[in-house]
PyMOL Python script that loads the backbone (N, CA, C, O; Angstrom):
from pymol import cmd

cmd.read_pdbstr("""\
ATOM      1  N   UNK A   1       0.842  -1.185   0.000  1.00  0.00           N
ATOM      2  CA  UNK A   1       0.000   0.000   0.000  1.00  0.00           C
ATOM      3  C   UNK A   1       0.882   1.242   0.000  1.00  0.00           C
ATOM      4  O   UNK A   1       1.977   1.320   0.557  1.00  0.00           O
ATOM      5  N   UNK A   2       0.324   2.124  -0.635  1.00  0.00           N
ATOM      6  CA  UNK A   2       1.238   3.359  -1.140  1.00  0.00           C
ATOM      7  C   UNK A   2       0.751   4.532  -0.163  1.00  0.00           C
ATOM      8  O   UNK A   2      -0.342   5.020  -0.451  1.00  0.00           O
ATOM      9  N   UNK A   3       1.391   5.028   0.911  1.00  0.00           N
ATOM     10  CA  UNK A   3       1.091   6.102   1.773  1.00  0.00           C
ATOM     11  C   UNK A   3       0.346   7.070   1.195  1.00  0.00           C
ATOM     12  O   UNK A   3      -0.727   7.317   1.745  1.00  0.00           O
ATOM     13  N   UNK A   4       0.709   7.830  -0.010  1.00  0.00           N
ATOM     14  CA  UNK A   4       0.084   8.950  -0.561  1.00  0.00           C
ATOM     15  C   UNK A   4      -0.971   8.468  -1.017  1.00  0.00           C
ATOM     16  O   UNK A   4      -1.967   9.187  -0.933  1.00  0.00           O
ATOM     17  N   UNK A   5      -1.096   7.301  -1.558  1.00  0.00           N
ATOM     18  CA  UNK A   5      -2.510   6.855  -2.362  1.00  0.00           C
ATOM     19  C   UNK A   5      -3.422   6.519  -1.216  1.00  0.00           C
ATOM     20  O   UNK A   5      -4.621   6.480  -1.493  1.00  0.00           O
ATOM     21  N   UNK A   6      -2.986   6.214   0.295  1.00  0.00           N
ATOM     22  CA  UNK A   6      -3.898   5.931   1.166  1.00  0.00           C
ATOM     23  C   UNK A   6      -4.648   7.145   1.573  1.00  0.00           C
ATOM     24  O   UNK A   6      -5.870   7.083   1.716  1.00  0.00           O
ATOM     25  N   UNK A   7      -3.972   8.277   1.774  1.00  0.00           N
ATOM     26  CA  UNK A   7      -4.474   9.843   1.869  1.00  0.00           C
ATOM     27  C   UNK A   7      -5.562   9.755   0.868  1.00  0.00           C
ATOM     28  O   UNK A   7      -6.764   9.919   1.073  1.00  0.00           O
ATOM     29  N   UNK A   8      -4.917   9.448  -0.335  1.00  0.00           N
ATOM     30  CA  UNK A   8      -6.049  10.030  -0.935  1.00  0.00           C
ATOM     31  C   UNK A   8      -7.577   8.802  -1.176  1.00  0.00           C
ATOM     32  O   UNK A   8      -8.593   9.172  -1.764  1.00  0.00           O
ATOM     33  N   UNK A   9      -7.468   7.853  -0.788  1.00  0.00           N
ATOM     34  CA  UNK A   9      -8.321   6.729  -0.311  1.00  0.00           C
ATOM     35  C   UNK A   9      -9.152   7.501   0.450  1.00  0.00           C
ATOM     36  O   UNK A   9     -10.208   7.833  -0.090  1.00  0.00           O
ATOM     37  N   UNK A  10      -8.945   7.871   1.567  1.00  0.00           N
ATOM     38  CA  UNK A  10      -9.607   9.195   2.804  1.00  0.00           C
ATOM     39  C   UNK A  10     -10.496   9.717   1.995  1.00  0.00           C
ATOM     40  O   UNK A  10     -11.705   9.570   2.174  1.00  0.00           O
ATOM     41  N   UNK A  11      -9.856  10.547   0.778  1.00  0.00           N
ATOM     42  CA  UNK A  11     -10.774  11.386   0.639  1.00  0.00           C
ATOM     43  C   UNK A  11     -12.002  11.167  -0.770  1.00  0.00           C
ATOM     44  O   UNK A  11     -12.746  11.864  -1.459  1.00  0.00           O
ATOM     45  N   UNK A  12     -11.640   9.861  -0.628  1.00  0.00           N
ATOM     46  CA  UNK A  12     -12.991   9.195  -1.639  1.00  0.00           C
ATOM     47  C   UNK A  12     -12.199   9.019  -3.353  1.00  0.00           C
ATOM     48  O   UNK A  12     -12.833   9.288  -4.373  1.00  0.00           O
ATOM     49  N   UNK A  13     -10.811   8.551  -3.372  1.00  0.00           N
ATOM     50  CA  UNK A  13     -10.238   8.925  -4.779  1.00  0.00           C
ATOM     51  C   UNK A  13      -9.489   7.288  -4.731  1.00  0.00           C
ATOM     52  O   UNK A  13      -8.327   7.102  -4.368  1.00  0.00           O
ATOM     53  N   UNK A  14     -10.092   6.592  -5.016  1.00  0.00           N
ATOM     54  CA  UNK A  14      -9.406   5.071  -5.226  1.00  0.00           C
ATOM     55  C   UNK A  14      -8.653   4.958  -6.794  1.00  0.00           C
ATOM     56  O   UNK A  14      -8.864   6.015  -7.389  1.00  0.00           O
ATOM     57  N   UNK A  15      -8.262   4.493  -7.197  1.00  0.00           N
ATOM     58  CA  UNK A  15      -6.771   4.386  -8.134  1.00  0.00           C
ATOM     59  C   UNK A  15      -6.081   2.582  -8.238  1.00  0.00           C
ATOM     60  O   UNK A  15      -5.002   2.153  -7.829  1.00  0.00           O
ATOM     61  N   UNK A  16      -7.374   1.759  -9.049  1.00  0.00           N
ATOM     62  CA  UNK A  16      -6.945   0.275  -9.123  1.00  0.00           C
ATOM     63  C   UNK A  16      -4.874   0.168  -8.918  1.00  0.00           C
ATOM     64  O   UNK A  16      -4.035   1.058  -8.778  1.00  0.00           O
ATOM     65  N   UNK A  17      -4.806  -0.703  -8.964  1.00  0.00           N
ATOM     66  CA  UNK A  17      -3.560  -1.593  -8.952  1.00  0.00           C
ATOM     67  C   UNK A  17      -3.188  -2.380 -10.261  1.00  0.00           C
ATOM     68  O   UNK A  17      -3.970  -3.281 -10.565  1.00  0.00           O
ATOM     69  N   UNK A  18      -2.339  -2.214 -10.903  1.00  0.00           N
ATOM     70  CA  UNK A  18      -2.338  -2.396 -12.304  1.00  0.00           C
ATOM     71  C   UNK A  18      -2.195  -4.276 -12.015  1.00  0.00           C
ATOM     72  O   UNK A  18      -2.968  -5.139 -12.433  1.00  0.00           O
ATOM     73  N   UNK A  19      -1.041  -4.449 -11.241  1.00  0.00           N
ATOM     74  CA  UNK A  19      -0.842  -5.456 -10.810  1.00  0.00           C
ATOM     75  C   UNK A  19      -1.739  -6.858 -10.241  1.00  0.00           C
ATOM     76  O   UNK A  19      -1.510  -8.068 -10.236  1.00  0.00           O
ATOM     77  N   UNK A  20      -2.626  -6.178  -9.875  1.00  0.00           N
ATOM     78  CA  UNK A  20      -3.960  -7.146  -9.521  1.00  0.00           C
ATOM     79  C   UNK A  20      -5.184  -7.255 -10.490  1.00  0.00           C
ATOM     80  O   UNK A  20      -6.317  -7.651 -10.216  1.00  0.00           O
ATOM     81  N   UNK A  21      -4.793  -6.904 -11.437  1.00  0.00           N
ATOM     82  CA  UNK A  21      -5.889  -6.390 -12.427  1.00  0.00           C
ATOM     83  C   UNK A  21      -5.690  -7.868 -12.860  1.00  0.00           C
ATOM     84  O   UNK A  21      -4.598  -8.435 -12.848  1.00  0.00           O
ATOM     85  N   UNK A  22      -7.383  -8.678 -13.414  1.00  0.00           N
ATOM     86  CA  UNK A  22      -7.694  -9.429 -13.824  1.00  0.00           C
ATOM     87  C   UNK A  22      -9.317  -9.840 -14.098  1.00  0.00           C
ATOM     88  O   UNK A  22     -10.269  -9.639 -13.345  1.00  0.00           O
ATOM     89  N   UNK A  23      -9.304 -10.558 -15.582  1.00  0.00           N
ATOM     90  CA  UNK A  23     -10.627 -10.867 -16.058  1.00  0.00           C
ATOM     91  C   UNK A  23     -11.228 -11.672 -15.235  1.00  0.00           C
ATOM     92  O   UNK A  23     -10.418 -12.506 -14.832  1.00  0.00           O
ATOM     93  N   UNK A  24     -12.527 -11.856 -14.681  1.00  0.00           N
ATOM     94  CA  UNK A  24     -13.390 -13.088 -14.179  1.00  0.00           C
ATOM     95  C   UNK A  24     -14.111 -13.659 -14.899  1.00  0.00           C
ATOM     96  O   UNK A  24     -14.854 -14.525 -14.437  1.00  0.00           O
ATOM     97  N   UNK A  25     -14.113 -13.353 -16.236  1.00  0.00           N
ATOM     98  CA  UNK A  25     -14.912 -13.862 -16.919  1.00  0.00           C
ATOM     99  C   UNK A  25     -16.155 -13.085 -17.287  1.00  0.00           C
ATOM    100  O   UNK A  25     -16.867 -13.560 -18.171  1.00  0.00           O
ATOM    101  N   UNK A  26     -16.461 -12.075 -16.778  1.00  0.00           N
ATOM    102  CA  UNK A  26     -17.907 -11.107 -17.074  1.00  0.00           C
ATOM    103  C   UNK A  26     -17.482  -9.892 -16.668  1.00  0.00           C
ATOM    104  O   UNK A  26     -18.310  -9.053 -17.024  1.00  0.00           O
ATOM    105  N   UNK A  27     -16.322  -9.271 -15.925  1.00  0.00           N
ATOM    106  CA  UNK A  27     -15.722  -7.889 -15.679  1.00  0.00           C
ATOM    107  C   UNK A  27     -14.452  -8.261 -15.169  1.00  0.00           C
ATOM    108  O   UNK A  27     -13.988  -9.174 -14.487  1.00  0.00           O
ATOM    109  N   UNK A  28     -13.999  -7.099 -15.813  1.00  0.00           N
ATOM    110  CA  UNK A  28     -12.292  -6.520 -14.825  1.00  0.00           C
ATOM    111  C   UNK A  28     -12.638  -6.174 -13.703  1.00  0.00           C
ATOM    112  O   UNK A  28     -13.566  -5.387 -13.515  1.00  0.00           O
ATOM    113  N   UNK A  29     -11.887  -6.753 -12.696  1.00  0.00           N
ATOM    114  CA  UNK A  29     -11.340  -6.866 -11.780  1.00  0.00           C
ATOM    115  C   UNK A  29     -10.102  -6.615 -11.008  1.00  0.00           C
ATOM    116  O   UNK A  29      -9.275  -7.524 -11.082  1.00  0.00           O
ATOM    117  N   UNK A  30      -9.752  -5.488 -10.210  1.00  0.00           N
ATOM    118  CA  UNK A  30      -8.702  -5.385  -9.770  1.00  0.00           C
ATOM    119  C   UNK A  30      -8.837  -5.218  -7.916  1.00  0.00           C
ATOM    120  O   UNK A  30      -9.840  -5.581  -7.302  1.00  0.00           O
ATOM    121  N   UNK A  31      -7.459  -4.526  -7.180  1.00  0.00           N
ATOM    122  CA  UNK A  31      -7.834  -4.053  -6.427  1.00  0.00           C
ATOM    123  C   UNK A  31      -7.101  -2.568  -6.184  1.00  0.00           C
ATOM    124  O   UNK A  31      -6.025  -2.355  -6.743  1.00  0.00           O
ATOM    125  N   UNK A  32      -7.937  -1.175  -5.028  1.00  0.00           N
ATOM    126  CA  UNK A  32      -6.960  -0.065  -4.680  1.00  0.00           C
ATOM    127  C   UNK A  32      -5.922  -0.258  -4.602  1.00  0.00           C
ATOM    128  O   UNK A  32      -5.528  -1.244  -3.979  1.00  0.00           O
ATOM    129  N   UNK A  33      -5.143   0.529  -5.150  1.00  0.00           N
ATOM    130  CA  UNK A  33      -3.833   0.455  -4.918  1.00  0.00           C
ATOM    131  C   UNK A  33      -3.382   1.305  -3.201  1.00  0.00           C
ATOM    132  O   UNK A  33      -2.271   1.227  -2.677  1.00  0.00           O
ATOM    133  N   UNK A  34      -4.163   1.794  -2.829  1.00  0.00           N
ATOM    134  CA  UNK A  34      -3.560   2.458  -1.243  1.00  0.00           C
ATOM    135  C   UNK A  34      -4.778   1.932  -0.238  1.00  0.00           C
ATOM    136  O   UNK A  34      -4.090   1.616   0.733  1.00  0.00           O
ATOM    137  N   UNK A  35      -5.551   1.765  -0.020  1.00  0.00           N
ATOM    138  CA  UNK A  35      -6.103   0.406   0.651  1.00  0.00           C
ATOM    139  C   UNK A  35      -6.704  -0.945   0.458  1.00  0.00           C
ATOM    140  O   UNK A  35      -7.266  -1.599   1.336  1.00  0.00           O
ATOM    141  N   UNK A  36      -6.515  -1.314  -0.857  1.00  0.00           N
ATOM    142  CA  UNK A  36      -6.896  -2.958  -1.258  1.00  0.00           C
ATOM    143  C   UNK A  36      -8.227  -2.988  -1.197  1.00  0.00           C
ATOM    144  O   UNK A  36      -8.613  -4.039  -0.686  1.00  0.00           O
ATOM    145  N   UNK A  37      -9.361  -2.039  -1.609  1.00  0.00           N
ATOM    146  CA  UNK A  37     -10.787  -2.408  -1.408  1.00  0.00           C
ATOM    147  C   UNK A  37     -10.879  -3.205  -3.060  1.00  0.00           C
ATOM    148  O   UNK A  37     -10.013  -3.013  -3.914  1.00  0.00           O
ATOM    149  N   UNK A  38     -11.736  -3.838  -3.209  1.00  0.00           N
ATOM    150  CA  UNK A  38     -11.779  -4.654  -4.467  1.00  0.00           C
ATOM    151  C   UNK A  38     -12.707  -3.380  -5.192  1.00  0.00           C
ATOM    152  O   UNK A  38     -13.530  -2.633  -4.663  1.00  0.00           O
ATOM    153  N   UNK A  39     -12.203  -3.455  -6.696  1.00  0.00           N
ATOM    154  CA  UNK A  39     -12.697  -2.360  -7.726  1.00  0.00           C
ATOM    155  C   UNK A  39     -13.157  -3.417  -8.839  1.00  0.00           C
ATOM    156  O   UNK A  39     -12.895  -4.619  -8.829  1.00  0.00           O
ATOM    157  N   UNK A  40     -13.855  -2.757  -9.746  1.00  0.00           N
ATOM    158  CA  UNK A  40     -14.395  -3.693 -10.638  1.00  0.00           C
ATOM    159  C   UNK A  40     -14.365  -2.585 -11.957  1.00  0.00           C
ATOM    160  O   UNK A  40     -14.682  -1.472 -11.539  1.00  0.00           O
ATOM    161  N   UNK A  41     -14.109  -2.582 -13.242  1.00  0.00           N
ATOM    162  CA  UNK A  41     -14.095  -1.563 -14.390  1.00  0.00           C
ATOM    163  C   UNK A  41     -15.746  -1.624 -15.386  1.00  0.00           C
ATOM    164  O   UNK A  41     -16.320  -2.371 -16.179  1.00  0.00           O
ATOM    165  N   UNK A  42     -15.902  -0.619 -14.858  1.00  0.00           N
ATOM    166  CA  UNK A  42     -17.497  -0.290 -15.844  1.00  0.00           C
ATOM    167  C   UNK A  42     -17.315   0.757 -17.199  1.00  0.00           C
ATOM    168  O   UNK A  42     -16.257   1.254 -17.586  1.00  0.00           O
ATOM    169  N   UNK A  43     -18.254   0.878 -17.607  1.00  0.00           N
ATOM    170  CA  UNK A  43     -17.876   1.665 -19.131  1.00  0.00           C
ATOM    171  C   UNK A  43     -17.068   2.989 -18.486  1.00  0.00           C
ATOM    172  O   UNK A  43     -16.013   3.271 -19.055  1.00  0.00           O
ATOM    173  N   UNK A  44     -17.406   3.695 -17.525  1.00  0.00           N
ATOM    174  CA  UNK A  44     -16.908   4.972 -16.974  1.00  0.00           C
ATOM    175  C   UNK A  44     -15.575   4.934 -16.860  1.00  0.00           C
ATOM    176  O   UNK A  44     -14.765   5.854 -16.977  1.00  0.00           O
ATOM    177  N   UNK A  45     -15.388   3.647 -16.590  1.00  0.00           N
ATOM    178  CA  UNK A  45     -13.551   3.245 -15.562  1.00  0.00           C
ATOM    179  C   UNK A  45     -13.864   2.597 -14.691  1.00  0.00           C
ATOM    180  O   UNK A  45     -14.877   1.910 -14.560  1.00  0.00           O
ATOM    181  N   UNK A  46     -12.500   2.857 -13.604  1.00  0.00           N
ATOM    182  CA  UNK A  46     -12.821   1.761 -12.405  1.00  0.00           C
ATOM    183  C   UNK A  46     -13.622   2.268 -11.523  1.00  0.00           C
ATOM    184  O   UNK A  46     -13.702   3.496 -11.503  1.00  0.00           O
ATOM    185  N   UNK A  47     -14.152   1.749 -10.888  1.00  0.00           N
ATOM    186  CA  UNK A  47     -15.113   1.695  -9.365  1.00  0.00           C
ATOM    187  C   UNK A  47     -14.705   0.964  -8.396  1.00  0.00           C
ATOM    188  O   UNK A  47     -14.094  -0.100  -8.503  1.00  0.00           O
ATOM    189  N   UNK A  48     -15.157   1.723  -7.022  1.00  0.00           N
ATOM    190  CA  UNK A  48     -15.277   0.200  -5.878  1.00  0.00           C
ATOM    191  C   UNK A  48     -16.355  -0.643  -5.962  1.00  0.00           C
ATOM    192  O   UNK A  48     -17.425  -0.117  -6.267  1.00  0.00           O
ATOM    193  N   UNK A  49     -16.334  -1.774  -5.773  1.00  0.00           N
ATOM    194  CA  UNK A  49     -17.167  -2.683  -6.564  1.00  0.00           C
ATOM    195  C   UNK A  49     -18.168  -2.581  -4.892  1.00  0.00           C
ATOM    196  O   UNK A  49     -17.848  -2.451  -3.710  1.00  0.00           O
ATOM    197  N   UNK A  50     -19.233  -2.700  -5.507  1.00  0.00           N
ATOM    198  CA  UNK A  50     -20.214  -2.114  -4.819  1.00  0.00           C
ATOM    199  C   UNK A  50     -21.171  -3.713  -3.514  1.00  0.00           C
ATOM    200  O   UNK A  50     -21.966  -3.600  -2.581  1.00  0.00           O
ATOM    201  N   UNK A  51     -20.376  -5.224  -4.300  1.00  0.00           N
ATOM    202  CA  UNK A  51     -21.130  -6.106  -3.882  1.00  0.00           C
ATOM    203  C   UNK A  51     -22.108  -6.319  -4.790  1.00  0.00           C
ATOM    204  O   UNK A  51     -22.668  -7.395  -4.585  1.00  0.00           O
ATOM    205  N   UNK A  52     -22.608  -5.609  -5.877  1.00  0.00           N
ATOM    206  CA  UNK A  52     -24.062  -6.355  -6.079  1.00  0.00           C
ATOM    207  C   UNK A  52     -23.287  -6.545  -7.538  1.00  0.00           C
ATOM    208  O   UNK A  52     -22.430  -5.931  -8.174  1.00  0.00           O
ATOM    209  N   UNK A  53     -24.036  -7.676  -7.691  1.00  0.00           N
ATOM    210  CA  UNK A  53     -24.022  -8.795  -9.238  1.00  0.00           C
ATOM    211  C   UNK A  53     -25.105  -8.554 -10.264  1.00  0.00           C
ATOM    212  O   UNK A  53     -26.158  -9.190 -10.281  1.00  0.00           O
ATOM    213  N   UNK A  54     -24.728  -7.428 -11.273  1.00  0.00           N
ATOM    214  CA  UNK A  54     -25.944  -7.434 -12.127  1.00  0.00           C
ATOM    215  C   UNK A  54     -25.939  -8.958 -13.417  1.00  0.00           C
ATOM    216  O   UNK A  54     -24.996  -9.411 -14.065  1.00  0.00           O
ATOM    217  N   UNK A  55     -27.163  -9.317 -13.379  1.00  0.00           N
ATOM    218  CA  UNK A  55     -27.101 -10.105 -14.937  1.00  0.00           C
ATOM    219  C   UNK A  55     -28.180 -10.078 -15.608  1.00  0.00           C
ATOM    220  O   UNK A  55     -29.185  -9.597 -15.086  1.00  0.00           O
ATOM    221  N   UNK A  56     -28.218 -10.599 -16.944  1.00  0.00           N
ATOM    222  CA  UNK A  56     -28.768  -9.724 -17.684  1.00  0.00           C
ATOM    223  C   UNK A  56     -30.018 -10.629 -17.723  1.00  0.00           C
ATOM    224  O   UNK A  56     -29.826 -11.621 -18.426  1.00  0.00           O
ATOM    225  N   UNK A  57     -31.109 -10.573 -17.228  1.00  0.00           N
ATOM    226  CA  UNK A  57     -32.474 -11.386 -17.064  1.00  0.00           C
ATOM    227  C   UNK A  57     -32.568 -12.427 -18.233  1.00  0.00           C
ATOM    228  O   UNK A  57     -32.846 -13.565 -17.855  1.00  0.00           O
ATOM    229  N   UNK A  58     -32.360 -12.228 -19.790  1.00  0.00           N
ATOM    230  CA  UNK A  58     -32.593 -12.454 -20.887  1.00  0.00           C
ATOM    231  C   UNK A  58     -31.780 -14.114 -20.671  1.00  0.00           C
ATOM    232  O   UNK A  58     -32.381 -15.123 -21.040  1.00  0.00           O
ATOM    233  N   UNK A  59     -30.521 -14.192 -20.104  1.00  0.00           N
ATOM    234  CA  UNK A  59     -30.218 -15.485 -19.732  1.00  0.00           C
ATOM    235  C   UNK A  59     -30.543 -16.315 -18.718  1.00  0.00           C
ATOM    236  O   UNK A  59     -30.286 -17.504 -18.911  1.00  0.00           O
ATOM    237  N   UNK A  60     -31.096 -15.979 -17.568  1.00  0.00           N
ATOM    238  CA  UNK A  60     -31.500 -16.545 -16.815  1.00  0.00           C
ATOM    239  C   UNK A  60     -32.615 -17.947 -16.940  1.00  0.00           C
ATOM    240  O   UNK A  60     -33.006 -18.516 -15.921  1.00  0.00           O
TER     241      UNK A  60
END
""", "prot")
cmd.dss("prot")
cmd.show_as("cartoon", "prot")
cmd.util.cbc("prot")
cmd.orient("prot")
């Protein structure tokens, strides 16, 4: 964990980890690089992954 990137963790600015970055098979996946919360990449960029699992009804 990177001191300066944890500051800025504080203030709501997460910044994946290039290094942990990986496919699951239905999204990228990484984690913060200054506190390790798990992020997930949506059309916008990365996010903290929020817990919830969207899928798409049509396969179910």
């Amino acid at each position: 964990m990177k001191l300066i990137q944890l500051f800025n963790c504080m203030r709501g600015k997460h910044h994946r980890s290039r290094g942990s970055a990986h496919d699951d098979g239905s999204v990228m996946r990484s984690k913060c690089r200054g506190c390790g919360k798990p992020m997930v990449r949506h059309m916008g960029g990365w996010k903290l992954d929020s817990g919830v699992v969207k899928t798409d009804s049509a396969k179910l």
